[in-house]
Rosetta silent file (secondary structure, phi, psi, omega in degrees, C-alpha in Angstrom):
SEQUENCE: XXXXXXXXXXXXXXXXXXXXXXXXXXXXXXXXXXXXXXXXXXXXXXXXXXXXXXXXXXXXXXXXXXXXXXXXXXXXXXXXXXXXXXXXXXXXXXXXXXXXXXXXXXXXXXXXXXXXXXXXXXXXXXXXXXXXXXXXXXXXXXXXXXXXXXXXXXXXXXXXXXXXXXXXXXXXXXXXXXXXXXXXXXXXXXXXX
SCORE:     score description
SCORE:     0.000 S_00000001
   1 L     0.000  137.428 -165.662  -13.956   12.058   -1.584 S_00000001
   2 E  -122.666  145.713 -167.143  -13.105    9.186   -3.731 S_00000001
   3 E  -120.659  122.333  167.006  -10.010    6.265   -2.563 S_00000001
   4 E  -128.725  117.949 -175.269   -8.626    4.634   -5.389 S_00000001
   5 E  -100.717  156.489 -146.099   -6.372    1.781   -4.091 S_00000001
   6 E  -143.979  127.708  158.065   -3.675    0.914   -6.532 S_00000001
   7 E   -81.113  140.636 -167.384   -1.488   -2.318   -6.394 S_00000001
   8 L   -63.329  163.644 -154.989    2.470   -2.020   -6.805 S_00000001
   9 L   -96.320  140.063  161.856    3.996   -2.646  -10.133 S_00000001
  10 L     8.057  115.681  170.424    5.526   -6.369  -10.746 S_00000001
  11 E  -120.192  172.277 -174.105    7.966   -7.163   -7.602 S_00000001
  12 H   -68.050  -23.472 -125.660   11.155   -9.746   -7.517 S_00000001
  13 H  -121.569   -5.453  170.610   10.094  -11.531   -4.538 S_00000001
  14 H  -120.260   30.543 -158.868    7.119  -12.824   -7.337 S_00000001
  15 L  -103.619  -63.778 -162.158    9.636  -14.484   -9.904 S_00000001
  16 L  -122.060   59.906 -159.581   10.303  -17.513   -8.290 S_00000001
  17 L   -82.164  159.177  -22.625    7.412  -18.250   -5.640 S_00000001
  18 L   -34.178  -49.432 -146.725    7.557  -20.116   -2.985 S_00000001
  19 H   -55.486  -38.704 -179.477   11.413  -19.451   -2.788 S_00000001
  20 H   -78.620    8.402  164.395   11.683  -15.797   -4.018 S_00000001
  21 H   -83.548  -14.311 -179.973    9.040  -14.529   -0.764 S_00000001
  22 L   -88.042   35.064 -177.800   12.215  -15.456    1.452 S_00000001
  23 L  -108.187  123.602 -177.155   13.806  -12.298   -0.570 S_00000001
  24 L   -75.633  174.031  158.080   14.422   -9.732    1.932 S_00000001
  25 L    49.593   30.318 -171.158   13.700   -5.417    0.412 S_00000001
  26 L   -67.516  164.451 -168.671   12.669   -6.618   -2.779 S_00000001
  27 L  -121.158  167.186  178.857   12.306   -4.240   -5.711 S_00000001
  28 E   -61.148  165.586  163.567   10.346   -3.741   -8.782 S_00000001
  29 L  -102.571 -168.007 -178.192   11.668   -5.642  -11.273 S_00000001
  30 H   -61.467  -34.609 -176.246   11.700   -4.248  -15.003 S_00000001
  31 H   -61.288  -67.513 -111.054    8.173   -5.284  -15.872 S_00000001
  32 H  -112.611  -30.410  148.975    6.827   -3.697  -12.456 S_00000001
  33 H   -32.899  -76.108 -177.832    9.052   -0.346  -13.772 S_00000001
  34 H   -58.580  -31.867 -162.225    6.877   -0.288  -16.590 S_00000001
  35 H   -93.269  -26.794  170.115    3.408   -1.079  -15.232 S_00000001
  36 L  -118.128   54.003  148.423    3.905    1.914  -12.879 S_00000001
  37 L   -97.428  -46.090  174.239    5.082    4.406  -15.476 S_00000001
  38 H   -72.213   18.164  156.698    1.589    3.461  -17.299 S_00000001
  39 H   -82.192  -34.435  163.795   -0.197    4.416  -14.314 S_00000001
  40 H   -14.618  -57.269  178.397    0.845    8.183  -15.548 S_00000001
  41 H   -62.795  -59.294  159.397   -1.171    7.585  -18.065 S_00000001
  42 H   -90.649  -46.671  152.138   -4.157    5.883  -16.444 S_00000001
  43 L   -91.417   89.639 -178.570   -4.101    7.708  -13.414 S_00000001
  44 L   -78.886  114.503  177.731   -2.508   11.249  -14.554 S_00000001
  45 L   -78.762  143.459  170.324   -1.848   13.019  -10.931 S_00000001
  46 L  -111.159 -177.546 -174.786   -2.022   16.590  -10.362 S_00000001
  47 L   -68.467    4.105 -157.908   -0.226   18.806   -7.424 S_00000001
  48 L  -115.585  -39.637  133.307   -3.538   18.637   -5.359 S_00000001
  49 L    12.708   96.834 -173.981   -3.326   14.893   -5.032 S_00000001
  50 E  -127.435  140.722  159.474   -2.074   12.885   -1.952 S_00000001
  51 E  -103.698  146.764  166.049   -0.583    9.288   -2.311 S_00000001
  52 L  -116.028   83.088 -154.295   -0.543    6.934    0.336 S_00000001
  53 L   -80.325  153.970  155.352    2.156    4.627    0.020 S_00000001
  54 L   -65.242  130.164 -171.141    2.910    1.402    1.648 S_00000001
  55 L   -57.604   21.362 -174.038    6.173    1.471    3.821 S_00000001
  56 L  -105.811  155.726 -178.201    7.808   -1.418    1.268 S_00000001
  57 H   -63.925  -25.876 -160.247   10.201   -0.728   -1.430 S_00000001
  58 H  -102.532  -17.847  157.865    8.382   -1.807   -4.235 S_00000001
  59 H   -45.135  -55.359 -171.289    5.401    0.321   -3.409 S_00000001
  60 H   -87.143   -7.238  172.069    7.239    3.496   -2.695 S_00000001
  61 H   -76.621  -40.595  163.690    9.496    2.402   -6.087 S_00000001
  62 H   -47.290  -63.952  164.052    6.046    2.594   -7.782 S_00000001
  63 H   -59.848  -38.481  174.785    4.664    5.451   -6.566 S_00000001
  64 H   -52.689  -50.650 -154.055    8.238    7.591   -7.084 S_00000001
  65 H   -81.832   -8.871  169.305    7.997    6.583  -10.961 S_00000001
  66 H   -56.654  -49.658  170.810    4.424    6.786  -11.054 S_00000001
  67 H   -94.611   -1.946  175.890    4.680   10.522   -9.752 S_00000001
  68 L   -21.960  127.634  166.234    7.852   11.733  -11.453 S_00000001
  69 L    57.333   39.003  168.775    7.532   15.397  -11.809 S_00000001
  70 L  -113.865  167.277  177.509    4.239   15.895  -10.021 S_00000001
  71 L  -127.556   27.188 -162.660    4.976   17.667   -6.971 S_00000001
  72 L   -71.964  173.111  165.791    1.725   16.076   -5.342 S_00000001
  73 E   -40.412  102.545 -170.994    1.295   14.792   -1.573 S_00000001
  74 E  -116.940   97.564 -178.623    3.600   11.643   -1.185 S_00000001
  75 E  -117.488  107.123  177.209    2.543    9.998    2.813 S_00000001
  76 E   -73.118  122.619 -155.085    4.109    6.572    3.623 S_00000001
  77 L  -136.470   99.917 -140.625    1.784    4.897    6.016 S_00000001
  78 H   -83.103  -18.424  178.493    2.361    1.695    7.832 S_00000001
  79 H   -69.222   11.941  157.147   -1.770    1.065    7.833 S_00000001
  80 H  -128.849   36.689  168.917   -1.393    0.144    4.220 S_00000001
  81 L   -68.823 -178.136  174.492    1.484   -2.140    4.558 S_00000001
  82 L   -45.955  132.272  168.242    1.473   -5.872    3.577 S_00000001
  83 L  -122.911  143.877 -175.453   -1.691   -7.499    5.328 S_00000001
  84 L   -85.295  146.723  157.826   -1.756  -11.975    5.112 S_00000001
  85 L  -129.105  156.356  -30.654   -5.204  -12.342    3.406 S_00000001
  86 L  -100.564 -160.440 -158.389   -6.989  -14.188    4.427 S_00000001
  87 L  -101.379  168.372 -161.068   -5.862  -14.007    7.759 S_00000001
  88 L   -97.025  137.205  149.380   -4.072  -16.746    9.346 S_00000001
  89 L   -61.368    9.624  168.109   -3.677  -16.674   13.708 S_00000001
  90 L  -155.040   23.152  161.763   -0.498  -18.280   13.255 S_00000001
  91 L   -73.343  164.558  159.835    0.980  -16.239   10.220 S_00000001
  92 L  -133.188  134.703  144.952    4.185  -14.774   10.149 S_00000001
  93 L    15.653   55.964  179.025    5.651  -12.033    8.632 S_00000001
  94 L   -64.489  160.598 -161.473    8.145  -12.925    5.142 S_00000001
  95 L   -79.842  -21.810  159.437   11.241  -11.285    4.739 S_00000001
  96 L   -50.393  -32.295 -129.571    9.578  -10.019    1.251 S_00000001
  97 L  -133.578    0.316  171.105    6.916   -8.507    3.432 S_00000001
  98 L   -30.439   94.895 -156.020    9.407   -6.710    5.821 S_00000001
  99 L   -88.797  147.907  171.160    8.579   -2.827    6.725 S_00000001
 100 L   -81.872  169.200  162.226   11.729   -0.632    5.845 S_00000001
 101 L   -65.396  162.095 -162.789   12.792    1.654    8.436 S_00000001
 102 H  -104.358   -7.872  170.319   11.705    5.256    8.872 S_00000001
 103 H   -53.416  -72.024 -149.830   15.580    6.094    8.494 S_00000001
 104 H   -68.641  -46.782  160.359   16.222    4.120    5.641 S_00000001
 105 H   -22.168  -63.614 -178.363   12.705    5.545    3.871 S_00000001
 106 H   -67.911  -56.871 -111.123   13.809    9.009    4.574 S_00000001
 107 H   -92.357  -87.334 -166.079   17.538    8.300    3.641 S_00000001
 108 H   -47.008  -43.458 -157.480   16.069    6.587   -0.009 S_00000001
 109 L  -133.255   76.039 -165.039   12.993    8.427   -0.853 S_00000001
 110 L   -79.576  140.790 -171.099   13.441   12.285    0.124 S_00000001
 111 L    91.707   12.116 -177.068   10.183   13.916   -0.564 S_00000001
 112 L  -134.379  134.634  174.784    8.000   11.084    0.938 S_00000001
 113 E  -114.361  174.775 -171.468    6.755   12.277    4.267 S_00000001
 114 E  -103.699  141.913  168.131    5.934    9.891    7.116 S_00000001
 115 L  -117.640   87.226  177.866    2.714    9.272    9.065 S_00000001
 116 L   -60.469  -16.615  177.977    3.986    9.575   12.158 S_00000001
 117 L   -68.916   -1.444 -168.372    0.247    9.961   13.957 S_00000001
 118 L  -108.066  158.174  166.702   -0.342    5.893   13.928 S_00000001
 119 L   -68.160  124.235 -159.884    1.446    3.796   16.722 S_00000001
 120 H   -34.886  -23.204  178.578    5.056    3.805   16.741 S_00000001
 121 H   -59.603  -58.772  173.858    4.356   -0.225   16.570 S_00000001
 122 H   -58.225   25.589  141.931    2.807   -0.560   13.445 S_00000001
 123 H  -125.161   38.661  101.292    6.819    0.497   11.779 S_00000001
 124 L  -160.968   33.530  141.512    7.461   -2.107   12.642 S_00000001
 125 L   -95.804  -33.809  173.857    4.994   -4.408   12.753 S_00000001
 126 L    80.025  158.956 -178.016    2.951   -3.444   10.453 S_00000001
 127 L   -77.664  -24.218 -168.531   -0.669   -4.506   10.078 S_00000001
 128 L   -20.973  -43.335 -170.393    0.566   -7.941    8.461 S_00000001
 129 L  -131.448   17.106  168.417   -0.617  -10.481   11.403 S_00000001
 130 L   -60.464  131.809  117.456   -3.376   -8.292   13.100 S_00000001
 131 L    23.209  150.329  159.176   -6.168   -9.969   14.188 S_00000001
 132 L   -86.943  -14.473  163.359   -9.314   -8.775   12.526 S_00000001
 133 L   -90.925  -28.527 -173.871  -10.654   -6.952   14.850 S_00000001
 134 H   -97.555  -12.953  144.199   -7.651   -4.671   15.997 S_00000001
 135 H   -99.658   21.073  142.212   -6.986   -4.334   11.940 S_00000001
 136 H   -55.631  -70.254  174.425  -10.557   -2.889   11.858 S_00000001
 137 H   -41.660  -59.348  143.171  -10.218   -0.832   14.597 S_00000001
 138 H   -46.998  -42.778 -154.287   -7.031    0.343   12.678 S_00000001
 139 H   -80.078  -44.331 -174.857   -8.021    0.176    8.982 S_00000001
 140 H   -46.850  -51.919 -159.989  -11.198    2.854   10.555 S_00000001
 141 H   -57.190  -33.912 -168.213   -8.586    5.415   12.196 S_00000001
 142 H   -76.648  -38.053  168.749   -7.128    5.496    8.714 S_00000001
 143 H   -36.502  -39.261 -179.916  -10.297    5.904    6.807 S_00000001
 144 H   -68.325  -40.396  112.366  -10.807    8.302    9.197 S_00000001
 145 H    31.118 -126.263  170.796   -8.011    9.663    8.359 S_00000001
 146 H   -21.290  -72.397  170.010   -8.576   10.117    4.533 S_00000001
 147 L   -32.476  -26.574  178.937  -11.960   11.439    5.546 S_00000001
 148 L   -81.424  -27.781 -172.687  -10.222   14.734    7.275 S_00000001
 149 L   -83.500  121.157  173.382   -7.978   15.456    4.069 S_00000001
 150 L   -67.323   -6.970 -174.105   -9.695   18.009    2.097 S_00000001
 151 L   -49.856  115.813  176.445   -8.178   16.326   -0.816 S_00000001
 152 L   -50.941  -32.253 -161.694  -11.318   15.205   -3.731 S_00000001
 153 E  -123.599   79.778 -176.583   -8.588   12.424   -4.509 S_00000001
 154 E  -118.034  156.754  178.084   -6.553    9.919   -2.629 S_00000001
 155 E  -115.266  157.767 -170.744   -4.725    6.946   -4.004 S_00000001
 156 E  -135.026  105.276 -175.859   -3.427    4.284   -1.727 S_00000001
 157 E   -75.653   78.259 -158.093   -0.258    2.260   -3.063 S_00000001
 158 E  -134.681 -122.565  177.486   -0.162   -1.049   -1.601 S_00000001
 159 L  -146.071  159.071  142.266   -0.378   -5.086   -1.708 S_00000001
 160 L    -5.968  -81.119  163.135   -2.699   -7.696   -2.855 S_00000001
 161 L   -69.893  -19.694  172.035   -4.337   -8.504    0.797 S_00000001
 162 L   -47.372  -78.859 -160.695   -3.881   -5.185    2.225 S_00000001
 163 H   -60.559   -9.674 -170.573   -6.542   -3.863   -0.662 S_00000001
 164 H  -102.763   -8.933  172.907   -8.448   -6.683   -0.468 S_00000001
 165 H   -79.667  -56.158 -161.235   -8.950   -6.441    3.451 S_00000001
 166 H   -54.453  -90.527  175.019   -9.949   -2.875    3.243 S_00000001
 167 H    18.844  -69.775  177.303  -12.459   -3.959    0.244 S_00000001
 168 H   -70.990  -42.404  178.209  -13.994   -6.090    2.390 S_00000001
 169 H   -51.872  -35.698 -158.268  -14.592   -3.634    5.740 S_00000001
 170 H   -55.632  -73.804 -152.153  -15.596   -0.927    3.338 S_00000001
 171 H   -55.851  -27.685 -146.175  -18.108   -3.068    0.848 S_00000001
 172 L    48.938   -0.419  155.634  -18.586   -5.271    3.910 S_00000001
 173 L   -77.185  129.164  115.580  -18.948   -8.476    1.245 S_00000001
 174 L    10.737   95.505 -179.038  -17.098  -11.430    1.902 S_00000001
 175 L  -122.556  166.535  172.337  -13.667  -12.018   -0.361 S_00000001
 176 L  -131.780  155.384  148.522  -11.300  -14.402   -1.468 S_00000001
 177 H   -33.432  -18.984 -179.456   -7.756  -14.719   -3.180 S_00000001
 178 H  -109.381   27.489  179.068   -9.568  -14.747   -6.232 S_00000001
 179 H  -119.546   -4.175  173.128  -10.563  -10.693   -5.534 S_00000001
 180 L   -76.801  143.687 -178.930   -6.303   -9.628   -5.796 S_00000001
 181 L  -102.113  138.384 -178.207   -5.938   -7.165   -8.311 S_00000001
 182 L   -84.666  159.370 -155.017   -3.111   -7.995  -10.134 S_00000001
 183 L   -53.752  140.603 -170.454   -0.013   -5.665  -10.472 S_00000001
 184 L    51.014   22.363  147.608   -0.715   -2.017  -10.587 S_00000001
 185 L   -67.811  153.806 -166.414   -4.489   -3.068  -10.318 S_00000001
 186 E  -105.910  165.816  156.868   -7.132   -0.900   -8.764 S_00000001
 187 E  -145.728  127.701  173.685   -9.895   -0.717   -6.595 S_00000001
 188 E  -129.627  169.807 -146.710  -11.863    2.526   -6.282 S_00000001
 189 E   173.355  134.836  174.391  -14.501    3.306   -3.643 S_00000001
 190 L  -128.186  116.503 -170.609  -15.863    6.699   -1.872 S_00000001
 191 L   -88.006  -21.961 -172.192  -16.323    4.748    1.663 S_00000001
 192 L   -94.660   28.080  167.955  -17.933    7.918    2.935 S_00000001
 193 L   -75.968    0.000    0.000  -21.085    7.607    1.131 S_00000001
């Protein structure tokens, strides 16, 4: 089984930084439109497929235009929401960084199912300010997860420290900010080798 984590395409809340991370829901912008329409292309999905999107808009805007007309596995997951990397004991949360609701999800993105099996806490906290050991202890159940899905193929739609935390439990090596994959960049990895 192979995990290829994918970063979301270009978001608004990355226009004008600092000031545009106090942008609450933000969406792709046009650029970030485009960069995950070419994932079609570089990653062509078939019906057998499961994406694992992050519970943020610009993820799950990425993954809808990414899959247009695939009828593959679409699972919103709050254990690949925003994560601070690396992490801070006295971050907080930005209103860019914000988990949607499982209403407003369903409401928005019909055809995305929820993974309701994780603690009702994480929607709506999110992994964002765990601790490192209790987002291990998390990050595992989801691997663990993955591992159970008979699927050859899962991709995991997500952010910049998110993929770069996992990175590090998997690889176990040591990262920095200078290991984010830049928009709609990958990382792929069969952790169950």
């Amino acid at each position: 089984m192979e995990l290829v984590f994918i970063r979301h395409g270009e978001g608004e809340h990355t226009l004008d930084i600092p000031r545009s991370l106090q942008i609450c829901d933000p969406a792709l912008t046009a650029e970030g439109v485009s960069q995950s329409k070419l994932l079609r292309e570089q990653f062509p999905l078939t019906e057998e497929d499961i994406l694992v999107i992050s519970p943020l808009r610009r993820a799950l805007q990425t993954a809808d235009y990414w899959s247009s007309n695939v009828n593959c596995k679409k699972i919103v997951s709050p254990l690949v929401s925003p994560r601070i990397f690396p992490q801070v004991p006295s971050g907080k949360t930005l209103p860019c960084d914000e988990i949607l609701s499982k209403r407003k999800i369903e409401e928005e993105f019909p055809g995305f199912d929820l993974q309701n099996e994780f603690p009702e806490e994480m929607w709506i906290n999110g992994i964002n300010t765990l601790p490192e050991l209790q987002f291990n202890l998390q990050a595992k159940k989801f691997l663990n997860w993955c591992k159970r899905q008979e699927n050859p193929k899962i991709y995991v739609v997500s952010h910049d420290g998110t993929i770069t935390s996992y990175r590090e439990l998997i690889t176990g090596t040591r990262l920095t900010r200078d290991d984010f994959p830049k928009e709609t960049g990958w990382f792929k990895i069969n952790p169950f080798v």
